[in-house]
N, CA, C and O atoms as CSV, one atom per row, in Angstrom:
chain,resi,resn,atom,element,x,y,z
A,1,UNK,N,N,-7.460,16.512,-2.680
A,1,UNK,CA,C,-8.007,15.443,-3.479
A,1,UNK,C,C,-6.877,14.491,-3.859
A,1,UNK,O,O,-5.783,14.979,-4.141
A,2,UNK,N,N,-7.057,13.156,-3.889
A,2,UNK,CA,C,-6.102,11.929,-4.160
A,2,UNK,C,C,-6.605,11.530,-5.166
A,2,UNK,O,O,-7.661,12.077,-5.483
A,3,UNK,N,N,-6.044,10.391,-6.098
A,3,UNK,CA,C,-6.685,9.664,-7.080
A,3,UNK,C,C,-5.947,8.417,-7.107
A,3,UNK,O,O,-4.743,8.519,-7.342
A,4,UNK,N,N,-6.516,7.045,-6.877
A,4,UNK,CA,C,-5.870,6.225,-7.077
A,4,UNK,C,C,-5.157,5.891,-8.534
A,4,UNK,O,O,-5.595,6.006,-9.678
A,5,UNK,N,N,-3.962,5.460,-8.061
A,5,UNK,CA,C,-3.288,5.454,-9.516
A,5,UNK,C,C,-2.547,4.011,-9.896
A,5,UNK,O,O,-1.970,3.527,-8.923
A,6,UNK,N,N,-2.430,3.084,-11.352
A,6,UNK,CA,C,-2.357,1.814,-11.328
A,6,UNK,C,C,-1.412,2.040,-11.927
A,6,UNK,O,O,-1.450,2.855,-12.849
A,7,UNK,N,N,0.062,1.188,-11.481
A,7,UNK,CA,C,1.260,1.062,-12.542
A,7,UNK,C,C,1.356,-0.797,-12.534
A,7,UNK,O,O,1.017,-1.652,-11.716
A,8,UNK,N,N,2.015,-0.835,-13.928
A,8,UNK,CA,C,2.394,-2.047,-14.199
A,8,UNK,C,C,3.693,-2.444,-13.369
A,8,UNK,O,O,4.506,-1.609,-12.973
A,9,UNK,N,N,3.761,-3.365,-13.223
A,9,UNK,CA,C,4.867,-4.194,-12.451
A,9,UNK,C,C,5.434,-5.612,-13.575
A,9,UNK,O,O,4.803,-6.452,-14.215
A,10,UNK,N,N,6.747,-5.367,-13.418
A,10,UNK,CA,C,7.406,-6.882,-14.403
A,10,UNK,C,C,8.534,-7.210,-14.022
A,10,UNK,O,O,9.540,-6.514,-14.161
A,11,UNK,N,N,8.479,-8.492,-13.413
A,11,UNK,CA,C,9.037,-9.220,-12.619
A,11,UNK,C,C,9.984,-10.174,-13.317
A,11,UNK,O,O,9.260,-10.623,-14.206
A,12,UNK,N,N,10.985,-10.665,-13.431
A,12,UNK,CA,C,11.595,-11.794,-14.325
A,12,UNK,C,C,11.515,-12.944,-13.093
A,12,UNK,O,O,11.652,-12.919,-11.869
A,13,UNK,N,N,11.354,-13.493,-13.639
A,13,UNK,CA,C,11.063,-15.053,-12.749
A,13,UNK,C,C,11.956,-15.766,-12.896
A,13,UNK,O,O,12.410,-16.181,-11.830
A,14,UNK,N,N,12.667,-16.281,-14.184
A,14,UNK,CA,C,13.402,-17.065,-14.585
A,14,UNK,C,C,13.995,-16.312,-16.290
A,14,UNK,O,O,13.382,-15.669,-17.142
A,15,UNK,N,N,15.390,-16.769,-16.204
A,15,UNK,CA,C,16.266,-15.976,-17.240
A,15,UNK,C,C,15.708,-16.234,-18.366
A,15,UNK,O,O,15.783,-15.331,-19.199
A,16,UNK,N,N,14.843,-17.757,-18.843
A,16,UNK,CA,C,13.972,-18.422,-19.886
A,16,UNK,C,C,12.610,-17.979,-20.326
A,16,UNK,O,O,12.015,-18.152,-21.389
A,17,UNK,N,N,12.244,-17.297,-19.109
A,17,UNK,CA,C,10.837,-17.018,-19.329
A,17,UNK,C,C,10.431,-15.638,-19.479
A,17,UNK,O,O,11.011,-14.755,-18.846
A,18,UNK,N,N,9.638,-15.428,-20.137
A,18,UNK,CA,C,8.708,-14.521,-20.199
A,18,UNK,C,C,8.610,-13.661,-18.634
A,18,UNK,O,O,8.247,-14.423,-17.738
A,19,UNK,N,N,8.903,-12.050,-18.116
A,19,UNK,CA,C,8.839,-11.469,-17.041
A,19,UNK,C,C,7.290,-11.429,-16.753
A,19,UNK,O,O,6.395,-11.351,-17.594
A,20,UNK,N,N,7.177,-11.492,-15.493
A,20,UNK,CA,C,5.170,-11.974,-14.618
A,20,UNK,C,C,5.364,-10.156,-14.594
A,20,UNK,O,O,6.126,-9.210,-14.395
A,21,UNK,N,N,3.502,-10.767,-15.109
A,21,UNK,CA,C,3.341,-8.725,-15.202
A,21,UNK,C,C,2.136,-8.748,-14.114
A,21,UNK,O,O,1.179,-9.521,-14.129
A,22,UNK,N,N,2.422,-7.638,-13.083
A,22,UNK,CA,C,1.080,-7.321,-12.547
A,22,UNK,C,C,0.589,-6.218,-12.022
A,22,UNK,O,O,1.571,-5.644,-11.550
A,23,UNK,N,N,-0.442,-5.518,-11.804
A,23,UNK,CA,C,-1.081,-4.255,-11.493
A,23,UNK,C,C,-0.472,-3.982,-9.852
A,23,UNK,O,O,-0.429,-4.761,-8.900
A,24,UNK,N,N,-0.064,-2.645,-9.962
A,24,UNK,CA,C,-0.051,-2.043,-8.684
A,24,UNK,C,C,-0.920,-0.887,-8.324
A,24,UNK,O,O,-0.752,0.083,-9.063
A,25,UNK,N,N,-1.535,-0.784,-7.668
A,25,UNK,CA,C,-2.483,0.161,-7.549
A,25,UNK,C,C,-1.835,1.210,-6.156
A,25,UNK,O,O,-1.739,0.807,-4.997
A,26,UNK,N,N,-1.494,2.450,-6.588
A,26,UNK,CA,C,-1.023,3.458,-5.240
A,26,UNK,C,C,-2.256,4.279,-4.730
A,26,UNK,O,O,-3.403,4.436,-5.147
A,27,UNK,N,N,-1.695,4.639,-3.885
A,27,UNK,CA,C,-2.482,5.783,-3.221
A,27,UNK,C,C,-1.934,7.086,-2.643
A,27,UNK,O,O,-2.010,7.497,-1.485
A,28,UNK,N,N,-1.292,7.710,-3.849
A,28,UNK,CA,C,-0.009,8.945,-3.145
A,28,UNK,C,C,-0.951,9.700,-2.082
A,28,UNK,O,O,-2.171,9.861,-2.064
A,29,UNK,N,N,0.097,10.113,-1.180
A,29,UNK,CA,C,-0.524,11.406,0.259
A,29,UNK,C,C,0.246,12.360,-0.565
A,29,UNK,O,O,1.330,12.177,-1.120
A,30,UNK,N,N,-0.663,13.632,-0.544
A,30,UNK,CA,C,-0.692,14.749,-0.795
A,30,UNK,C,C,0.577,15.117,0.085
A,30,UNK,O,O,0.911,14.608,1.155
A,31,UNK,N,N,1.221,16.166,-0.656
A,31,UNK,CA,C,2.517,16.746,-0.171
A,31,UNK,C,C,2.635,17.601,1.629
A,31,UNK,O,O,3.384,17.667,2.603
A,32,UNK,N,N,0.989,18.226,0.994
A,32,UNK,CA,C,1.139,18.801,3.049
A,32,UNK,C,C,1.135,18.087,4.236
A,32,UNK,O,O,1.263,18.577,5.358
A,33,UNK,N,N,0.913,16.358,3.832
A,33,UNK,CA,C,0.638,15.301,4.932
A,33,UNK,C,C,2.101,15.150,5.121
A,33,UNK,O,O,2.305,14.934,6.315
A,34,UNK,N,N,3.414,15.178,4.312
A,34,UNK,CA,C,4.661,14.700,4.704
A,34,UNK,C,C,4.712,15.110,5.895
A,34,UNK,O,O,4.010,14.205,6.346
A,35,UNK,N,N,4.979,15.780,6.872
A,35,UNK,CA,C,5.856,15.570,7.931
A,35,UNK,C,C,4.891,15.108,9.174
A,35,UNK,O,O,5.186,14.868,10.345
A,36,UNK,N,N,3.689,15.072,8.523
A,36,UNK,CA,C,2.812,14.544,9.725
A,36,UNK,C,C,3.580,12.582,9.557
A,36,UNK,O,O,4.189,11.917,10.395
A,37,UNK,N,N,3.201,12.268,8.242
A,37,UNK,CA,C,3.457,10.808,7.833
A,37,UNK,C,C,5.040,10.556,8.401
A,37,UNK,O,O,4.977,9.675,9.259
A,38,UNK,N,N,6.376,11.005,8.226
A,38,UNK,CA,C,7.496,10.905,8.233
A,38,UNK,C,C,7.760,10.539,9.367
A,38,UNK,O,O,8.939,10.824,9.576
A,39,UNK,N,N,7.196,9.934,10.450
A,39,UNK,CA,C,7.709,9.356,11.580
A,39,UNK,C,C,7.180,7.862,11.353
A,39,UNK,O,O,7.496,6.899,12.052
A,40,UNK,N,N,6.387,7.842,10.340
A,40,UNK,CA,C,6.121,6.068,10.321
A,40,UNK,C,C,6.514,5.448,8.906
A,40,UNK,O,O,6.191,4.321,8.529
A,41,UNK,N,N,7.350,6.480,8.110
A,41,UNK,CA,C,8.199,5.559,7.336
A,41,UNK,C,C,8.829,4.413,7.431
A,41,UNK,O,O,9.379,4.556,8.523
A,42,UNK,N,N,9.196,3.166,6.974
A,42,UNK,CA,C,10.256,2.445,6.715
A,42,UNK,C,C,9.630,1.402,8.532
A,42,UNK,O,O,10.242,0.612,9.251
A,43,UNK,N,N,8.399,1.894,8.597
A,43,UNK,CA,C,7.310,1.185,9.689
A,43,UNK,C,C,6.339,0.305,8.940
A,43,UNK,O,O,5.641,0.450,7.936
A,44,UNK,N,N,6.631,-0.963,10.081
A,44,UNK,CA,C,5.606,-1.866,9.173
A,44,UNK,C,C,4.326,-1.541,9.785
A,44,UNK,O,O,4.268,-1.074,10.923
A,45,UNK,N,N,3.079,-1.819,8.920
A,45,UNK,CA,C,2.211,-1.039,9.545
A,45,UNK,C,C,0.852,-1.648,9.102
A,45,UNK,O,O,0.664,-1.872,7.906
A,46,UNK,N,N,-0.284,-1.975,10.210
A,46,UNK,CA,C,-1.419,-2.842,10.034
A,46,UNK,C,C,-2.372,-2.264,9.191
A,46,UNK,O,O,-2.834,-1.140,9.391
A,47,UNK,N,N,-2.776,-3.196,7.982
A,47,UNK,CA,C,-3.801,-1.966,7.215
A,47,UNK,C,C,-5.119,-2.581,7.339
A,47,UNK,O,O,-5.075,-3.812,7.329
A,48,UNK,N,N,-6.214,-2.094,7.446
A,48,UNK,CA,C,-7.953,-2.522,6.887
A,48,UNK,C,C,-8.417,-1.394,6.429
A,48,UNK,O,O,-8.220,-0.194,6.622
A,49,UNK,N,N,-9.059,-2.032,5.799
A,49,UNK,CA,C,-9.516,-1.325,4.569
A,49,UNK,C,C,-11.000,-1.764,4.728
A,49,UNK,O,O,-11.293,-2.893,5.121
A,50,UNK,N,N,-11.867,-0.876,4.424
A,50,UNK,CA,C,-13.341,-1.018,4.142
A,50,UNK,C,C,-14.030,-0.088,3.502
A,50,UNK,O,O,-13.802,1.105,3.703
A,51,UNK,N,N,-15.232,-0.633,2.402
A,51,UNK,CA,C,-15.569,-0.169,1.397
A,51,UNK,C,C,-16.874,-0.044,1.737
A,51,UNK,O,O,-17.106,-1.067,2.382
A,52,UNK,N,N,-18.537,1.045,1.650
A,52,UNK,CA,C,-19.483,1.040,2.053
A,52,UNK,C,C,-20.127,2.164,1.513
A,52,UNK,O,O,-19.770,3.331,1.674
A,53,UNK,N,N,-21.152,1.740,0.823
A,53,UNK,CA,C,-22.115,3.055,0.329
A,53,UNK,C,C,-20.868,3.963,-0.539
A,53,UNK,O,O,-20.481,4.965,0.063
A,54,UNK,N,N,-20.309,3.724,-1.710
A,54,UNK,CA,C,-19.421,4.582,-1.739
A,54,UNK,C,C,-18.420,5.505,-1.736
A,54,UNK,O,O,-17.937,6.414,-2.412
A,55,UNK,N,N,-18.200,4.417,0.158
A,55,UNK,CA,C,-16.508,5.250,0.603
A,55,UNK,C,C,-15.616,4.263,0.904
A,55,UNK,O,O,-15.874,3.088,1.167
A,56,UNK,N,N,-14.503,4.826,0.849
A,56,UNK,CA,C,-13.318,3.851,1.190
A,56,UNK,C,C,-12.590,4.130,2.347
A,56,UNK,O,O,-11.694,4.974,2.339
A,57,UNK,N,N,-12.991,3.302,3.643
A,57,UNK,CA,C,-12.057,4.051,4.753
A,57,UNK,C,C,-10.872,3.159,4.775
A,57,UNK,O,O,-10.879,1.940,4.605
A,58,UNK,N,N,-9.762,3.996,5.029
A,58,UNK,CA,C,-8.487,3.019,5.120
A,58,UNK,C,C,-7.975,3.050,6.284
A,58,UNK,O,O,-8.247,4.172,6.710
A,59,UNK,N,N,-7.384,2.479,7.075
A,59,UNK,CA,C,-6.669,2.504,8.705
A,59,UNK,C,C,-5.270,1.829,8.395
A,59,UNK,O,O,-4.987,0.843,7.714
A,60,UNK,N,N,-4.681,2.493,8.958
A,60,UNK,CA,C,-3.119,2.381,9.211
A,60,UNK,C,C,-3.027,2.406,10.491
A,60,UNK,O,O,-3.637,3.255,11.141
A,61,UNK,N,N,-2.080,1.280,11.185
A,61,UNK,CA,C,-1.902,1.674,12.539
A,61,UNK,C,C,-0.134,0.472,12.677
A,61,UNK,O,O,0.200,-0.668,12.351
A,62,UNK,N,N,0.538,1.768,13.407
A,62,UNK,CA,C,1.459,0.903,13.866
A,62,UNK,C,C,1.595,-0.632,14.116
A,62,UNK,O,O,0.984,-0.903,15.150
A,63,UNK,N,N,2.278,-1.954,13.448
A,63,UNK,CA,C,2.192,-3.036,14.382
A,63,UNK,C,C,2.489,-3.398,15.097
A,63,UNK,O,O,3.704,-3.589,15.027
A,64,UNK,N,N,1.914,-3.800,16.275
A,64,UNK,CA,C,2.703,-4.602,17.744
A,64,UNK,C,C,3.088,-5.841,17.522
A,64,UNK,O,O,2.745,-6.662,16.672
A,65,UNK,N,N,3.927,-5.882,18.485
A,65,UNK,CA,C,4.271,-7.276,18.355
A,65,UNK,C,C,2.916,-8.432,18.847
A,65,UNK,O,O,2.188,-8.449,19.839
A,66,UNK,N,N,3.009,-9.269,17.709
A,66,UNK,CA,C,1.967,-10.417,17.517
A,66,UNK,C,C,0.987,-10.116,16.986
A,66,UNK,O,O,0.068,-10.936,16.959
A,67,UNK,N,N,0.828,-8.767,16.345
A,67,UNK,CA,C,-0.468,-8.504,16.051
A,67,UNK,C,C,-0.493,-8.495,14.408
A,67,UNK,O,O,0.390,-7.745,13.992
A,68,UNK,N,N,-1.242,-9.104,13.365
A,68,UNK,CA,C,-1.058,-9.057,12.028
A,68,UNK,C,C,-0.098,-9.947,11.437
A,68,UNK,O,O,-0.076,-10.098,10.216
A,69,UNK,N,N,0.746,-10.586,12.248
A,69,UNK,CA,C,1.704,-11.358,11.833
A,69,UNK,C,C,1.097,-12.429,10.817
A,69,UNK,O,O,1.752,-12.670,9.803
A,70,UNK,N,N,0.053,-12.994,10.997
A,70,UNK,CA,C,-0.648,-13.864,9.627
A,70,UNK,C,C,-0.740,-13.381,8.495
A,70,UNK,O,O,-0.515,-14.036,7.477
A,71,UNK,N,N,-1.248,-11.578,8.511
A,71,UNK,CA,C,-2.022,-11.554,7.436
A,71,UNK,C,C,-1.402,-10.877,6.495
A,71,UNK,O,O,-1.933,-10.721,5.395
């Protein structure tokens, strides 16, 4: 079981101003997924996401070159 989890984020923008605050929302992998995950660390990596009747499927997939570069 996972649980999404929200931390604050605070950013200083400028030495004058007030630091920009904003929500981060994680999604930790459970500890027995590490060494499956550990070959696509520090990999940039294409995400979609879709939401339906209640579920959330997420896709991760390696990026190729040209692919996702917009988004």
């Amino acid at each position: 079981m996972v649980k999404i989890q929200s931390r604050l984020i605070r950013k200083q923008s400028k030495r004058s101003s007030r630091p920009y605050v904003y929500k981060q929302l994680l999604l930790p992998f459970p500890a027995r997924c590490n060494r499956v995950l550990e070959p696509f660390l520090k990999k940039k990596l294409h995400f979609i996401m879709n939401v339906k009747d209640g579920f959330i499927t997420i896709s991760l997939a390696e990026q190729k070159d040209g692919i996702g570069e917009n988004s």
